[in-house]
N, C-alpha and C positions, 0 to 999 in steps of 0.2 A: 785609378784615375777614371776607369768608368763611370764609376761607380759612382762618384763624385758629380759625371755627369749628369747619368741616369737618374739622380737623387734630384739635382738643378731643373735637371729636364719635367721632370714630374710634377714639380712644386709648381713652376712655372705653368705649365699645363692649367693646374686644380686651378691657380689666381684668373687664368682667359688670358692669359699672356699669346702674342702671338710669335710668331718663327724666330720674327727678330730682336722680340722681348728676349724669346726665351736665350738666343743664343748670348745677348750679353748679363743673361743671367748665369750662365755658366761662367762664361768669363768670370765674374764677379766669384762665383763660386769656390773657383780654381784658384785667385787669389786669395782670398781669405783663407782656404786651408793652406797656401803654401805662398808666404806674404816674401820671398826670395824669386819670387818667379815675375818677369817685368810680366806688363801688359802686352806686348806685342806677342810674347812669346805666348800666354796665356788662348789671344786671340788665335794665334795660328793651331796649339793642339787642341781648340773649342771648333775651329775651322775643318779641321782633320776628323775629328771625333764626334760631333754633333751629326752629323748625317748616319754615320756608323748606330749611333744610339738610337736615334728616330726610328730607324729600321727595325731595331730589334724589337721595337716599346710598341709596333704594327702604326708611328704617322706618314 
């Protein structure tokens, strides 16, 4: 699932997305690889996860 984001995260990035581009780009992300997962749920471990990944990625 990082990994997933990290990939979101980046793409996002390269396009000039910004923070809150980027985070419902994840969202987006997370559902297309796993189309059983609602949107709320999707937003809460993009919510959990997306600052976690920022950090590693040095934003």
């Amino acid at each position: 699932m990082i990994q997933i984001i990290a990939d979101a995260c980046s793409a996002a990035r390269r396009q000039g997305l910004g923070a809150r581009e980027t985070h419902d780009a994840i969202q987006l992300a997370l559902l297309a690889r796993d189309p059983t997962l609602r949107p709320a749920t999707a937003r809460i471990i993009a919510d959990q996860l997306f600052p976690v990944v920022e950090r590693t990625m040095g934003h």
